[in-house]
N, C-alpha and C positions, 0 to 999 in steps of 0.2 A: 489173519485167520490162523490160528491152531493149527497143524499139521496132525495128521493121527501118529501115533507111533508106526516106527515097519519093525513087523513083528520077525520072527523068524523064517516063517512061512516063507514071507515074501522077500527075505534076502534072499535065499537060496534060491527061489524063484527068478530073481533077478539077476542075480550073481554066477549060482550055476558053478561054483568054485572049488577048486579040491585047493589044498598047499600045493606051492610051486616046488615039487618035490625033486623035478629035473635040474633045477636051479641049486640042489646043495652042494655043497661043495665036493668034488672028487680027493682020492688018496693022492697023495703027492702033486698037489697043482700048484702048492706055495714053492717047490723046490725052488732053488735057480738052474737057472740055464738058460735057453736062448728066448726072451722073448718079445717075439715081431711084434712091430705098432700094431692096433687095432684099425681097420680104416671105419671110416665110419665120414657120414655126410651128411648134408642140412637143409631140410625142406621148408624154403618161407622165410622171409624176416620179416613178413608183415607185425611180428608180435611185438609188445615192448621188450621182451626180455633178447630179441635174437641175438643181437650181440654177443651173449654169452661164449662164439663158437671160437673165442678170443683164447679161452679159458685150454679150450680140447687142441688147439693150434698150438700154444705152449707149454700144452703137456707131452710127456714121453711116452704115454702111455697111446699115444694116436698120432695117426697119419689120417690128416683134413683131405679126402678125395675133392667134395666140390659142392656148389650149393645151388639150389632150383629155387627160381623164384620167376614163374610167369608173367608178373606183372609189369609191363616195363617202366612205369614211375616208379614202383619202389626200389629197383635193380638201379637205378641212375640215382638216388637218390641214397643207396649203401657201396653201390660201385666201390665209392674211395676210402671207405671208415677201414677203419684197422685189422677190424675183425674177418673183411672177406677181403681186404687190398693183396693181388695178387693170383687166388683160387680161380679154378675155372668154372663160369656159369654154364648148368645143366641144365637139359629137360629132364622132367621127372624121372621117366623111361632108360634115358643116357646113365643117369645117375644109379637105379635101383638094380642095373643090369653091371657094374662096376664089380671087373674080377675081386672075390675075395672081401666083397664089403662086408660088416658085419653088423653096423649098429646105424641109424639115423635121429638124429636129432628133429622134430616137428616145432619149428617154430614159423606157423602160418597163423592167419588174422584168426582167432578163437573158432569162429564159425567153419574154418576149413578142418580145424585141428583134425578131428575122428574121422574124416575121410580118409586124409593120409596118413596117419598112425594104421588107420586101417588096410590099409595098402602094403604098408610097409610089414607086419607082421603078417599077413598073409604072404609076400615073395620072402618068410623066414629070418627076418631084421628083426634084433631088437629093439626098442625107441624107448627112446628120454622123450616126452610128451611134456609141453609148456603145460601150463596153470590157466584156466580151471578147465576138466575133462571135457568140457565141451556140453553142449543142451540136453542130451540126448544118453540116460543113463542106459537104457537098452542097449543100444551102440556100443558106449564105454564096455558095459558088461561082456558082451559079445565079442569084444578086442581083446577082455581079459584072458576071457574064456581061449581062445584060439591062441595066444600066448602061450598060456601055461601048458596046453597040449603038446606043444611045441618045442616047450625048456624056453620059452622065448620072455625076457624082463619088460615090460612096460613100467620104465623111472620113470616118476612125477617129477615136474619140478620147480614143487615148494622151495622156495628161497631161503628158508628159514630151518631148513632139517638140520644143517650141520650147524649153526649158531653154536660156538661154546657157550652162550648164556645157558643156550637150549640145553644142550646138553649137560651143562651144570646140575639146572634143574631139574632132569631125568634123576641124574644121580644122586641128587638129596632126596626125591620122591621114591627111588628104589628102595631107598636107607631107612624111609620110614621118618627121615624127623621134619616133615612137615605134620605128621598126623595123617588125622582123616579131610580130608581135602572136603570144604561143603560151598568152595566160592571160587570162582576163575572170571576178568575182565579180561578182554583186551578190546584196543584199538589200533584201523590199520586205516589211515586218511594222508589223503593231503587235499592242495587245490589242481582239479585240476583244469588246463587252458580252456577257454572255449572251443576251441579249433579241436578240441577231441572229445567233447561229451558227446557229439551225436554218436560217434563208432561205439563209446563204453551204450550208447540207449539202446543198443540192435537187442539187446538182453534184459529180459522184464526187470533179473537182478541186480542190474545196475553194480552200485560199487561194493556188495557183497559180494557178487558173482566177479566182477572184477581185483578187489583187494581183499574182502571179508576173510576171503577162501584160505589166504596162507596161514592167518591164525586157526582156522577152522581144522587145517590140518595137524596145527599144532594139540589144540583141545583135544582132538579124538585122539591123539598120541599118548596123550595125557589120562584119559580118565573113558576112552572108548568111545563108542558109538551110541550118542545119546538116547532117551525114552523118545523124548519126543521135543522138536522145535520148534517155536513159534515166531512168524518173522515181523516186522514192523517196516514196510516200506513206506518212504516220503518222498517228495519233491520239494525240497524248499528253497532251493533258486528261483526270481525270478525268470529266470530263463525258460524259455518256449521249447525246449527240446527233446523234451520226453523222457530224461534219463532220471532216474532213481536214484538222487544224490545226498541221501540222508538217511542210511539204513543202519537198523537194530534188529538183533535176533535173541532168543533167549534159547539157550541150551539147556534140557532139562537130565537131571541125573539121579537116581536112587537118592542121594543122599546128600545133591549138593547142582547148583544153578551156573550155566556159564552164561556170559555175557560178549555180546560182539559187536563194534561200532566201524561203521565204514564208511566214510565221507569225500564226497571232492571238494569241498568248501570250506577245512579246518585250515587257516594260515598256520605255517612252518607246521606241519602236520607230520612232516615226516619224526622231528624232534619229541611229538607226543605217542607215536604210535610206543606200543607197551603192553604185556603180557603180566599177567598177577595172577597168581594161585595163592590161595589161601587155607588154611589147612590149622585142626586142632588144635598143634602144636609149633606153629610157624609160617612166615608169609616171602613170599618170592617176590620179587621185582624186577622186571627187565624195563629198561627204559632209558635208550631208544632201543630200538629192537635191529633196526641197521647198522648202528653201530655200537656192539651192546656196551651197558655197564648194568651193575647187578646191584639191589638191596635187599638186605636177606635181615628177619630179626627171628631168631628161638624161644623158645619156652625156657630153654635151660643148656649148656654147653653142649653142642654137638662133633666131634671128630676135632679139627682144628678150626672153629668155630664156637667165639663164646655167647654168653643168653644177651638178647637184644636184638636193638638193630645194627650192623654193619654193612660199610661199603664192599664190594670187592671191584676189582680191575679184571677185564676178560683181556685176553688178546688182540691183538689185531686179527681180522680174516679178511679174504677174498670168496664173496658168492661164487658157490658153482665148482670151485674148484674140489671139495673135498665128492662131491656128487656125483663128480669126472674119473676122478680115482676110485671111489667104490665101485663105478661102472663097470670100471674095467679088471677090476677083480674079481667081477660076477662073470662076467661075459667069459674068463680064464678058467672059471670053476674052480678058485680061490677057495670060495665062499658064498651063502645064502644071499640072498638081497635083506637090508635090513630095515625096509617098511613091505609088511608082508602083502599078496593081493586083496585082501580081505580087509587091510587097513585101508588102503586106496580107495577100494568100492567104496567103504562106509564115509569117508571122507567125501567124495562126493556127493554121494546121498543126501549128507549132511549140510552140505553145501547147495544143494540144489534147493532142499528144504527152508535153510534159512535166506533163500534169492525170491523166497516164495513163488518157485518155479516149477513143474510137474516132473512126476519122477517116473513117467509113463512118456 
């Protein structure tokens, strides 16, 4: 079913959002001089991505206080991984009351997420908030909202924001020489186990709400918060479980259509996920998107770029880490955050739309 568009009205309505104004940066806060770890702690590793606190452990920019995780199978069962080997396990309470903390990481099973981001910004924490915002865009809203009153950052975390592919293709799209942009695909699949589709099915949106989302985030970076999106849910596993493992959405835009495919059922799926903008005067290609490499062809010689197709070579990266560092530049009053709250919201929206999920 169609989705209506959300008009204005009903952003604001839902949103409620000024710019995170408290969040710019102050005079002299790049200076040098002395500056203390950030502490900062981690609620939940029920999520895929927990792990990540590997990243904040080996940065200089934080000191790891300790991580809460109720549950006592999942706590026996990260006990010894790398990422929390050594840290002391909190209750939530022990943890949020922690002299001097300053930021929390929410990496609990999806369905917990906005309870305790919500928690945590009300005791004056910032939080880096796993993927996707959770069911419930009131809630989200309502967290944002209470954030920004506060000077307080609510980080997404899309896996894909610092990508140099990504950011490559920002900066040819700034530049103008892709054109006018009237087509964008991506897909974000793999297979996945049977031992985990019942948890992705607790979500009408299945593997859009579970993967769809980080390209999702990508697109509206891209080209905004669409008119209107219409979603195409399937089942086409065999399988008895209830999960939504073959989804399409179509993003619709003034002048040009995105596309988004998200599956647990694609073999080596990780290798075809891929992002493609397409545009007047030029066409992008990332692929893979995890570990990128770029094809890029022009209209006609661009910068150090000649007309056609070419390859390029991206770098190496590590997820997370440059995500970790802008955090903490934000949290210093460095600097603005650089996905504003307004892009967030609509990302979700967006997201919830194409999970063919309610945004009520």
């Amino acid at each position: 079913m169609t989705n209506p568009p959300l008009d204005r009205r009903s952003f604001l309505r839902w949103s409620g959002l000024a710019p995170a104004t408290a969040l710019a940066p102050r005079a002299g806060a790049g200076e040098a001089g002395n500056r203390p770890r950030i502490k900062v702690g981690q609620i939940g590793v029920g999520h895929g991505h927990a792990t990540k606190l590997d990243v904040y452990r080996r940065s200089d920019d934080y000191e790891v206080v300790g991580v809460v995780e109720p549950d006592p199978i999942l706590r026996a069962r990260f006990a010894d991984h790398e990422a929390f080997r050594g840290l002391p396990w909190m209750t939530r309470e022990e943890l949020l009351a922690t002299p001097g903390l300053r930021a929390v990481l929410v990496e609990t099973r999806v369905r917990d997420l906005l309870d305790a981001a919500e928690e945590c910004v009300n005791r004056g924490l910032h939080v880096h908030l796993d993927k996707p915002a959770g069911a419930s865009l009131p809630q989200y809203s309502r967290i944002l909202e209470a954030a920004a009153r506060q000077g307080l950052w609510v980080q997404m975390g899309y896996m894909f924001r610092y990508n140099p592919a990504v950011a490559l293709l920002r900066e040819v799209m700034a530049k103008g020489w892709l054109g006018e942009v009237f087509e964008v695909h991506a897909v974000m699949s793999k297979v996945v186990a049977p031992a985990d589709r019942a948890r992705l099915a607790d979500f009408r949106g299945g593997m859009m709400f579970e993967l769809g989302c980080h390209v999702i985030d990508l697109i509206v970076g891209l080209l905004g918060a669409p008119e209107r999106v219409t979603p195409y849910p399937r089942r086409s596993s065999p399988a008895d479980d209830g999960l939504f493992d073959n989804m399409l959405a179509v993003l619709e835009y003034p002048r040009a259509t995105a596309t988004v495919r998200a599956t647990a059922l694609e073999v080596e799926g990780f290798a075809r996920r891929h992002l493609t903008v397409c545009g007047t005067e030029g066409t992008f290609h990332i692929q893979p998107l995890d570990s990128p490499a770029v094809r890029v062809a022009f209209a006609g010689p661009r910068g150090p770029y000649r007309q056609g197709y070419q390859d390029l070579a991206m770098p190496r990266y590590t997820r997370y880490v440059d995500d970790a560092a802008d955090m903490a530049r934000v949290i210093r009053g460095e600097k603005a955050p650089d996905f504003a709250v307004g892009h967030d919201f609509a990302v979700q929206a967006a997201v919830l739309r194409a999970s063919d999920m309610p945004l009520d």
